[in-house]
N, C-alpha and C positions, 0 to 999 in steps of 0.2 A: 302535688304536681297536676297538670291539666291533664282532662283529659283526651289522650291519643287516638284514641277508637273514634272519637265523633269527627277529624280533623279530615275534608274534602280529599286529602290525597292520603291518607291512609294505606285505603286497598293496591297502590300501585309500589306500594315497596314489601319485601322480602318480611322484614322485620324493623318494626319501630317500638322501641323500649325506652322507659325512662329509669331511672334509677337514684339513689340517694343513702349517704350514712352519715347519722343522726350526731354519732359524737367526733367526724372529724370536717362536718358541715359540707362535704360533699352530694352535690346536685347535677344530673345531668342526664343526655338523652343519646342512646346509639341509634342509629336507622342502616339497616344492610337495605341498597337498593335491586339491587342482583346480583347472582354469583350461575347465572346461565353460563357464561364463558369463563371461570374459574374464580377462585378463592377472592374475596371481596378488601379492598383497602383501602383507604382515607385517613385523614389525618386527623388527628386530635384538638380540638379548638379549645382556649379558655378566654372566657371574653364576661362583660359586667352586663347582661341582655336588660333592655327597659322593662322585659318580661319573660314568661316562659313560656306564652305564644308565640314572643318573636323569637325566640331560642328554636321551636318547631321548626320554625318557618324556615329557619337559617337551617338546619339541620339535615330536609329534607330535602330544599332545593341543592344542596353542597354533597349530597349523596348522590343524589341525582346526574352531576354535574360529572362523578367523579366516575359512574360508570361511563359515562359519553367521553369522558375523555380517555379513559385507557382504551375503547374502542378506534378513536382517532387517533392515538398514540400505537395503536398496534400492537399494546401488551395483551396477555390471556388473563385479564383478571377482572372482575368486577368491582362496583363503587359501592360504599358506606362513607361514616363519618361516624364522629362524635363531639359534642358540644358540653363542653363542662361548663354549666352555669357559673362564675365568679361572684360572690357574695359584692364582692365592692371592685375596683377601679384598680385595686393594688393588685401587682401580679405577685401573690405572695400563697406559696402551695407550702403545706410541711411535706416531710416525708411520710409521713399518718396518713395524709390526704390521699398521694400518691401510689402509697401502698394499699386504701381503699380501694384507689380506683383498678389498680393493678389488678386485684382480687377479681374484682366485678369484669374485666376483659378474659378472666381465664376459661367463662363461660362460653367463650366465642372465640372458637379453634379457626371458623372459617372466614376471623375478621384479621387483616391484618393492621397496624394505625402506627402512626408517629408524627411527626413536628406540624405542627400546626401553631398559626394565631394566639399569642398567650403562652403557647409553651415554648421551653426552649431545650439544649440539646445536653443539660443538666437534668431535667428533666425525663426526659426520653431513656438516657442511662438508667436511672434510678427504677422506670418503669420494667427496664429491660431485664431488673434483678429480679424483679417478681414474676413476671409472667414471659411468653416465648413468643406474644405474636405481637411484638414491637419490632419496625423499621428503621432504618437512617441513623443508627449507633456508629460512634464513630469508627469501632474496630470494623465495620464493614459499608456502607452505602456513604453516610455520613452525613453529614448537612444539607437537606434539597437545597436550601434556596439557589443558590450559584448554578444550579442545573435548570433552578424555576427562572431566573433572567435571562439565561445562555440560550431555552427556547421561547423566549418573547422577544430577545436580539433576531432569532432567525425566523419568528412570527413576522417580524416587523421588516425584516428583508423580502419578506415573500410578496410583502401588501405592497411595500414600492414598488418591486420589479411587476407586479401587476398594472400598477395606477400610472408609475412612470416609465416601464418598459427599464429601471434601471436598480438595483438593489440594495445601491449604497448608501450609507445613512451621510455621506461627508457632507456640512454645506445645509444638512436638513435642519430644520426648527422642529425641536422637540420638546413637549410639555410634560414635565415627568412628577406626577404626586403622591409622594410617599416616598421617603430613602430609609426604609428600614433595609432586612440584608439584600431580598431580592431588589428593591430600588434601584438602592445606590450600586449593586453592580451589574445593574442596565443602566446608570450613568457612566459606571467604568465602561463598558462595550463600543457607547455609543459615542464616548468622549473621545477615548482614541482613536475612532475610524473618523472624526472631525465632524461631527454633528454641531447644532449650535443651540445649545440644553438653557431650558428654564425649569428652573425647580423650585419644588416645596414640601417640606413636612411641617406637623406640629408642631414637634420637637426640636427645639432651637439648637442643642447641641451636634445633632443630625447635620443642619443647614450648617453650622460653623464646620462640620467637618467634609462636608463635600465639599465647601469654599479652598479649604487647605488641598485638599486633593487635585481639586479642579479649578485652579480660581479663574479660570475665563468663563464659567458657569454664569448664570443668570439667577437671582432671585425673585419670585413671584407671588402675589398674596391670592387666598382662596378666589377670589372673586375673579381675579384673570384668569381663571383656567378656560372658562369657557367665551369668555369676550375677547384672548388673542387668536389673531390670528395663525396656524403654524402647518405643519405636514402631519404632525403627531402628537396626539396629545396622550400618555400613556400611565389610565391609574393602577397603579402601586401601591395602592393602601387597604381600606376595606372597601364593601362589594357598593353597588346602587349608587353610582356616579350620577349613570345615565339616569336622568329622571324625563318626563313626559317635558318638563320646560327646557331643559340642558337638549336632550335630543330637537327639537325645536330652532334652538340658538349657536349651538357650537360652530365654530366656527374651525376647527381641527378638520384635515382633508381625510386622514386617518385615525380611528381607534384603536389602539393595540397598547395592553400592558398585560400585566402579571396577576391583580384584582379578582379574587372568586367575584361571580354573581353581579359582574357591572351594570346589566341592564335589571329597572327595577321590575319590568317586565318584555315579553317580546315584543309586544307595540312599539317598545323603543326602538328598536333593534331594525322595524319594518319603516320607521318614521326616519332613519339615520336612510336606509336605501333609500329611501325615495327623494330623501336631499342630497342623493349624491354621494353620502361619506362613507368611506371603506371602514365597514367594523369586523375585525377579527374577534372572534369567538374565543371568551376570557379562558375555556377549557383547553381549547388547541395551542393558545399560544403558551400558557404556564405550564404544560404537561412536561417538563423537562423535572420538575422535583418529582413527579410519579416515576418517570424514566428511571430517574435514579434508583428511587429506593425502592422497586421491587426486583431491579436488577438481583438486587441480596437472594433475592430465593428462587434465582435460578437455578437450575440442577447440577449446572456447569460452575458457581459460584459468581461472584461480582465480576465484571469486566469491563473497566472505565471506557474503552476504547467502540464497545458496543452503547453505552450508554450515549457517547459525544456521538455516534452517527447517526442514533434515533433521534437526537436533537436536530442536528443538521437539518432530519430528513422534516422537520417541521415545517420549513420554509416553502417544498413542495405541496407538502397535505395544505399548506393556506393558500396556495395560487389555485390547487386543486377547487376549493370551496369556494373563492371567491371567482374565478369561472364559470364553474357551476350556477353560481348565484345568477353573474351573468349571461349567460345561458337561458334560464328557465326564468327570468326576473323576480326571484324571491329572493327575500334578504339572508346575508351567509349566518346568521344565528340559526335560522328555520332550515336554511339548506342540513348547515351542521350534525342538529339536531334528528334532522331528518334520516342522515347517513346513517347515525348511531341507534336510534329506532329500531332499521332495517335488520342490523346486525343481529338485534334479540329477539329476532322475530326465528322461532323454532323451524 
């Protein structure tokens, strides 16, 4: 494994650990960002990294992420992550595997993790047998994603009613990239309030089944995401949409989807405000799967109905920010950013 100690951001998180077992090939990295405002959580990622610097990379920025966002979300909890290195491209874990890693989490009482990228809610179970600080099981939180669309559906009301003084998606051109679950149901949301959707995945069976769902949908190839013209363009798949040339060119009036880590960096983010484009900040608008699954450990137990109103209340915290933004003329990434700083300042 590389080494973690020499890595520029190191000193600014809590704990950065790597870890690994030899005979069931498991590889990977925890990083707790802080647990200043309480018990720290993020989700689990298994993904096939070009390396195990960009594994770091992904690992610290996505902890990072995840304290800022339960700050803007308004839970009492801080951000971590973890990053299971995937030997190959196939999402194929044994239960040896799972059981390794399961081991390796029991050392960290003050982490809590579940569904992430690569994993799924098979998995999570399985994780749940061996150790006690697993999330979003279905006997209680259950599946984030549907909670991770439901606050990008009301991220994305907040940025209208700001840009157009109005917040309904009926009638709007929507670019949506990625229909895995969070996607496609921020294609359900937006479909039935009469949006007018262009989409696209990798995955061809994905595209054949929003077509059945939706067939007044639009299909679109990589290359148009950023050459149409629309109200919204909203990535759903993985992070660093935004690149230094995409920010540059887009042509989208708004940014807003569901995507850890869309901007490849904040320059993008300051390049989007100055052309104009409303970017919502990838942490405030996906924070509905956190919503969800730390609800589970509250002391009061789960309560769907407090969950759907923190969601809700998304749509506010993003007119707040992008106000603000305009307001002070910096861009709502840095504004964001900025909020959630303050908070962990002792």
């Amino acid at each position: 494994m590389i080494d973690i100690i020499k890595h520029p951001e190191y000193n600014n998180y809590e704990l950065v650990k790597s870890f690994s077992d030899g005979e069931t090939g498991l590889k990977g990295i925890i990083a707790i960002h802080s647990t200043i405002l309480g018990p720290a959580v993020g989700g689990t990622r298994y993904f096939h990294y070009g390396s195990e610097e960009e594994a770091l990379d992904d690992v610290l920025r996505l902890s990072r992420g995840m304290t800022y966002k339960c700050i803007l979300a308004g839970v009492k909890y801080g951000g971590a992550k973890c990053v299971l290195i995937a030997p190959n491209k196939d999402n194929i874990k044994s239960k040896e595997y799972l059981k390794a890693y399961g081991n390796i989490l029991k050392q960290y009482q003050n982490f809590y993790t579940g569904e992430d990228v690569g994993m799924n809610q098979d998995d999570i179970e399985e994780l749940a047998k061996i150790t006690p600080n697993i999330i979003g099981t279905i006997a209680k939180a259950g599946d984030p994603s549907p909670w991770a669309a439901l606050s990008t559906y009301y991220a994305i009301r907040g940025a209208l009613k700001f840009l157009y003084n109005n917040s309904s998606l009926k009638d709007k051109k929507i670019i949506i990239k990625g229909l895995g679950k969070v996607g496609m149901e921020l294609v359900r949301l937006a479909y039935q309030e009469g949006a007018i959707l262009m989409v696209y995945d990798i995955n061809e069976d994905r595209i054949n089944q929003a077509l059945e769902f939706f067939p007044n949908i639009s299909i679109i190839q990589p290359e148009e995401f950023y050459t149409k013209e629309c109200d919204i363009f909203a990535p759903c798949a993985l992070g660093k949409d935004i690149t230094n040339e995409v920010a540059n060119t887009i042509k989208a009036k708004i940014i807003c989807g569901s995507a850890n880590n869309q901007l490849v960096s904040d320059m993008e983010g300051i390049i989007l405000f100055n052309r104009g484009i409303v970017y919502v900040p990838d942490y405030v608008a996906n924070s509905g799967g956190l919503i969800n699954v730390v609800a589970e450990l509250d002391i009061n137990g789960y309560n769907k109905v407090n969950v759907l109103d923190k969601c809700k209340k998304v749509e506010e915290e993003v007119a707040l920010i992008l106000n603000e933004s305009k307001k002070t003329n910096t861009a709502p990434n840095i504004v964001a950013d900025l909020i959630a700083k303050r908070a962990l300042i002792k």
